[in-house]
Each structure stands twice: as structure tokens, then as C-alpha cells.
C-alpha positions as CSV (number, residue, x, y, z in Angstrom):
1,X,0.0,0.0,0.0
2,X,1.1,3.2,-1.1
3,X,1.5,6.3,1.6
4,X,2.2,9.8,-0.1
5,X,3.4,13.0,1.8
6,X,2.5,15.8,-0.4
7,X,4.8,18.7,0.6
8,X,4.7,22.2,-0.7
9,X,8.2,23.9,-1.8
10,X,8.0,27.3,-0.7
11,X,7.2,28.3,2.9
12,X,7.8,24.4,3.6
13,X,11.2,23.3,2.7
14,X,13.0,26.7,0.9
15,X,12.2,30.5,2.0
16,X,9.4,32.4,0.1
17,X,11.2,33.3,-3.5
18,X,9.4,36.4,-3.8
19,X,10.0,37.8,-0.6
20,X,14.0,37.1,-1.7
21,X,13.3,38.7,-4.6
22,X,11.4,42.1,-3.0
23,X,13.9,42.5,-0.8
24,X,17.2,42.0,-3.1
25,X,15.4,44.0,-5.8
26,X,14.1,46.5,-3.2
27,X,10.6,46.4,-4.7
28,X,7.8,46.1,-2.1
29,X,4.8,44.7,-4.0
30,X,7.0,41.3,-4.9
31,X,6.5,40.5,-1.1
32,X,3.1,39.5,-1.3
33,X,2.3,35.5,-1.7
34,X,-0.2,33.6,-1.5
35,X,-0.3,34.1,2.7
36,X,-2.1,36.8,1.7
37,X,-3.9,36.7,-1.4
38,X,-5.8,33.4,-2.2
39,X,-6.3,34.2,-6.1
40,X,-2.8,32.8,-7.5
41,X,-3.2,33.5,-11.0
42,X,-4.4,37.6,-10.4
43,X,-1.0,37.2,-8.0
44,X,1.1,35.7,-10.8
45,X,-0.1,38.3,-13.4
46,X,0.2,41.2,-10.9
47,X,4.2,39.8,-10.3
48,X,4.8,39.4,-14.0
49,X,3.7,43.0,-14.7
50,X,6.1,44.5,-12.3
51,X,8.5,42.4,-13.2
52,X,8.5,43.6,-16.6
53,X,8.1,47.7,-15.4
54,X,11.2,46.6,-13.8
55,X,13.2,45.5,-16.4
56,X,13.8,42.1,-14.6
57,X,14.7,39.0,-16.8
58,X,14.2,35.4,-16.2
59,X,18.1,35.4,-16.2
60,X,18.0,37.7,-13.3
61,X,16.3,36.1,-10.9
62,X,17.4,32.5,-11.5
63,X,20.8,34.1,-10.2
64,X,18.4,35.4,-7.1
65,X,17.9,31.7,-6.9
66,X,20.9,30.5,-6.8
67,X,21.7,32.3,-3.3
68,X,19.4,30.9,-1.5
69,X,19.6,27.6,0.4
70,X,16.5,25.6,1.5
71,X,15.2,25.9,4.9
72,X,17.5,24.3,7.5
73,X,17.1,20.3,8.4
74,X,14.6,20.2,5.3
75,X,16.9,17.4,3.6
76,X,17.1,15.5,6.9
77,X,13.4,15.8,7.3
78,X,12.7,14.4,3.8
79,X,14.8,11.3,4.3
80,X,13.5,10.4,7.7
81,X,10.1,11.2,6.1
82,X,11.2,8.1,3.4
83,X,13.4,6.0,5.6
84,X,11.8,6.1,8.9
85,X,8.1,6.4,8.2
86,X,8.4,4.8,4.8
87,X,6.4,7.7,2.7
88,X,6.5,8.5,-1.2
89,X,7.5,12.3,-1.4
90,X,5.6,13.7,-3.9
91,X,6.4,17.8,-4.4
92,X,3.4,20.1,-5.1
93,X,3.9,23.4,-5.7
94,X,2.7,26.2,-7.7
95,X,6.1,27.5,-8.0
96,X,7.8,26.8,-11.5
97,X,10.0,24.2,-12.5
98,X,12.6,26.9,-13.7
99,X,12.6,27.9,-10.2
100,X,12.8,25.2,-8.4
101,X,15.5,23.4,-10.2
102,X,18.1,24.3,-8.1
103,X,16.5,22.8,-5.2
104,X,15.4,19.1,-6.3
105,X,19.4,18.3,-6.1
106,X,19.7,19.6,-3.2
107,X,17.2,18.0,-1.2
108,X,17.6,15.1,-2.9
109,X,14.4,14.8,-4.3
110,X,13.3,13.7,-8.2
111,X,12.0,16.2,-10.6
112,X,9.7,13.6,-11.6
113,X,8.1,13.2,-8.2
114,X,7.7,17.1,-8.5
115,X,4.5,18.6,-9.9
116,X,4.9,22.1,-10.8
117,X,4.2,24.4,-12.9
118,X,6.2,26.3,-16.1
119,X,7.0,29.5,-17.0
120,X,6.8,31.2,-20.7
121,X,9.7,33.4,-21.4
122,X,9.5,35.8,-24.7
123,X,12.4,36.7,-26.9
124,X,13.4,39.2,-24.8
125,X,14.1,36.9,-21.8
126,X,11.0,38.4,-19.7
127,X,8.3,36.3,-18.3
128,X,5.5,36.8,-20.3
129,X,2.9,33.9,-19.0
130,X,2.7,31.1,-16.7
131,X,2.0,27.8,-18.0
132,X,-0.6,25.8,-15.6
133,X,-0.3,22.2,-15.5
134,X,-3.3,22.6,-13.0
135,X,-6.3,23.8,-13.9
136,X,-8.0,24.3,-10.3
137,X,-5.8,23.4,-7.6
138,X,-3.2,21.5,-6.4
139,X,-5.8,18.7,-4.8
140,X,-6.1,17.7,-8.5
141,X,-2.6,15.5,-8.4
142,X,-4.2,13.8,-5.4
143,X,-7.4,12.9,-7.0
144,X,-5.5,11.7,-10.1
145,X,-4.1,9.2,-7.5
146,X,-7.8,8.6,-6.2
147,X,-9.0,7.5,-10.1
148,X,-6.6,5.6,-10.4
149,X,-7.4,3.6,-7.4
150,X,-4.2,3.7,-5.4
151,X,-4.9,3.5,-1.7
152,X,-3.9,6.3,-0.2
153,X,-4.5,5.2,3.6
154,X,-2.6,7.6,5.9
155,X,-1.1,9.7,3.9
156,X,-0.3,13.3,4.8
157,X,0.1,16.9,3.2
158,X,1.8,19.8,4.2
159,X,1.5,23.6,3.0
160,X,1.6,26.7,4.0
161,X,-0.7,29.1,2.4
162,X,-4.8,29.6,1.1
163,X,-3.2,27.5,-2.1
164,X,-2.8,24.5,0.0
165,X,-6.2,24.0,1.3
166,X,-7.5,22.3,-1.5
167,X,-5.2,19.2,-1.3
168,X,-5.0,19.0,3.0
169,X,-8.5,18.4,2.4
170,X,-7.9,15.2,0.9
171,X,-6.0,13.3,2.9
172,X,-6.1,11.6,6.4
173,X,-3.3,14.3,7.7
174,X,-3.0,18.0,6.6
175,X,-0.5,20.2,7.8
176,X,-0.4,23.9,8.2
177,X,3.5,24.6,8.7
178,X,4.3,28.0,10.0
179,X,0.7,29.3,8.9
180,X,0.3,33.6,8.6
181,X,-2.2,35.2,11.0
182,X,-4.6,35.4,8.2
183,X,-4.0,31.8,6.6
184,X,-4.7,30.2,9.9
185,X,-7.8,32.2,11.1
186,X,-9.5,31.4,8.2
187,X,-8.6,27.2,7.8
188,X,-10.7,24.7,8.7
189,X,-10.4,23.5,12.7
190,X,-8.8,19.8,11.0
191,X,-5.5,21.1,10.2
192,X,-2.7,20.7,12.3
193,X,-1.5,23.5,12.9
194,X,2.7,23.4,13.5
195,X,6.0,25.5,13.5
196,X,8.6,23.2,13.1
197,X,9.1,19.5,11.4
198,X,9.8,18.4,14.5
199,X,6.0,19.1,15.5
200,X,5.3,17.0,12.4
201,X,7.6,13.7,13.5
202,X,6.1,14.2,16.8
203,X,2.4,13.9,15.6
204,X,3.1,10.8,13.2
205,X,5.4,9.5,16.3
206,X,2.3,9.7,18.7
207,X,-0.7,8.9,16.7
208,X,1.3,6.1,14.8
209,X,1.1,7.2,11.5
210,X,3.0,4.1,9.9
């Protein structure tokens, strides 16, 4: 029997791009993520556009990238996630595979257990679009899993942010990690609320999540 974690990237295991990005790039408005606005494609298109008054290229902020490590024992976390409790990682994120890259190696993590989604870059090395490999939200992967009838018995999910609601729905165990203000006042009582991955081990420790 199968039994899936399905982890967001950012927020979860690396630091909010964006924010890396405002702050670097000393632009304000890049700070806001999905902590604080639910609508992800108004928040993409709102990004791209000031991107673009910028003058920031693709190029540009894949070096941004490059400085950033992810978030401290997140590699040790995956593994005992893999070896200890026995779980399939399966990354969902609606970051972008151009992104992200950096960090699959990493944490030593597949791109092919990673479902993300792409970015369209025109000649002028600017994003122009984002290419959705989701149409509704990311509980879509899990219910791709559910028609195709693998069991799914104890599995767990862990995000961050209004995006994430949709697939902590869906299984047995949803995490909130290190929820905003806003994010947790407005989630349902179910999710776990936590601030560490420690909190996490603890929980599938204790309620024998095997």
C-alpha cells in the first residue's frame, strides 16, 4: 500500500522566493504571496507586470535563486520522512519548474516526483505567462491518485498558504507549517497547525502514522 506526503516547496522546505526577490530587488509589492492573497493567477499576473516595469529577466532572478539555500534540516526531514516512516515524497507546488530546479538536487528529491508548474519566457528573456499544469488546484494531483485507485491510507500533506487548502482536504493528515495570522484564522479546525518539522515527526510519532 502506497502512503504519499504531499509537501509544498515554498514556505515548507525553501524561504518564500518572492520575498527574496522584494527585498534583493528593493521592490515592495513582490513581497506579497499567497499568505495573503488566495487568487494565485491575479497574484502571478500582478508579479509578471512589475516584473516587466522593472526590467527584470528570467536570467535575473534564477541568479536570485541561486543564493538561496533551503530551509534548515529540510533534507534530513525528507529522508527520515522516506526511511523512517516509509512515505513516497511527492512535491506540489505552484512554484515553476525553472525555479525550483536548483533545489530538487539539493534535497535530494526527483523532478519527476515534482509537480509544478512552467514558465513562458519571450524573446526578450521576460516572463510573459505562466504555463498551468493545474487547472483548479493542487488537490487535483491527489485525486488523479484517487482514479486511479491507489490506496492512499494515511497519507499526509503539508503547505503553508490559502493554495494549500485544497489538497489538505484530501487526505487523512493535513499540515499547516508555519501558517500567517490570516492563513490560519481562516482554515478549517482539521489542520494541524505546527512550527517546526519536528512538531510533524512528533504527531506521526504519537498517533502512529506508519
Amino acid at each position: 500500500m502506497k502512503k504519499m506526503a504531499f509537501i509544498d516547496m515554498e514556505g515548507v522546505l525553501i524561504p518564500e522566493l518572492w520575498k527574496h526577490f522584494s527585498t534583493v530587488l528593493n521592490i515592495p509589492e513582490l513581497a506579497v504571496t499567497t499568505r495573503e492573497v488566495a487568487d494565485y493567477k491575479s497574484l502571478m499576473n500582478f508579479r509578471i507586470n512589475i516584473l516587466k516595469e522593472n526590467n527584470i529577466p528570467l536570467t535575473k532572478l534564477v541568479e536570485l535563486i541561486k543564493e538561496i539555500d533551503a530551509s534548515p534540516n529540510a533534507k534530513e526531514f525528507l529522508e527520515y520522512l522516506k526511511n523512517n516512516k516509509k512515505f513516497e515524497v511527492k512535491i506540489i507546488s505552484d512554484c515553476f519548474y525553472e525555479f525550483l530546479d536548483p533545489f530538487f538536487d539539493k534535497l535530494n528529491l526527483p523532478i519527476n516526483n515534482a509537480y509544478c508548474h512552467n514558465l513562458e519566457i519571450n524573446s526578450n528573456g521576460y516572463i510573459e505567462n505562466v504555463i498551468y499544469n493545474r487547472k483548479k488546484g493542487k488537490h487535483e494531483i491527489i485525486v488523479n491518485y484517487q482514479k486511479e485507485k491507489v490506496p492512499l491510507k494515511n497519507s499526509i500533506a503539508i503547505g503553508d498558504a490559502f493554495n494549500d487548502f485544497t489538497m489538505l482536504h484530501l487526505v487523512d493528515h493535513g499540515f499547516l507549517f508555519q501558517p500567517s495570522e490570516e492563513v490560519s484564522k481562516n482554515s478549517p479546525f482539521y489542520f494541524h497547525k505546527v512550527e517546526s518539522y519536528q512538531e510533524i515527526i512528533q504527531y506521526l510519532t504519537y498517533n502512529r502514522v506508519a
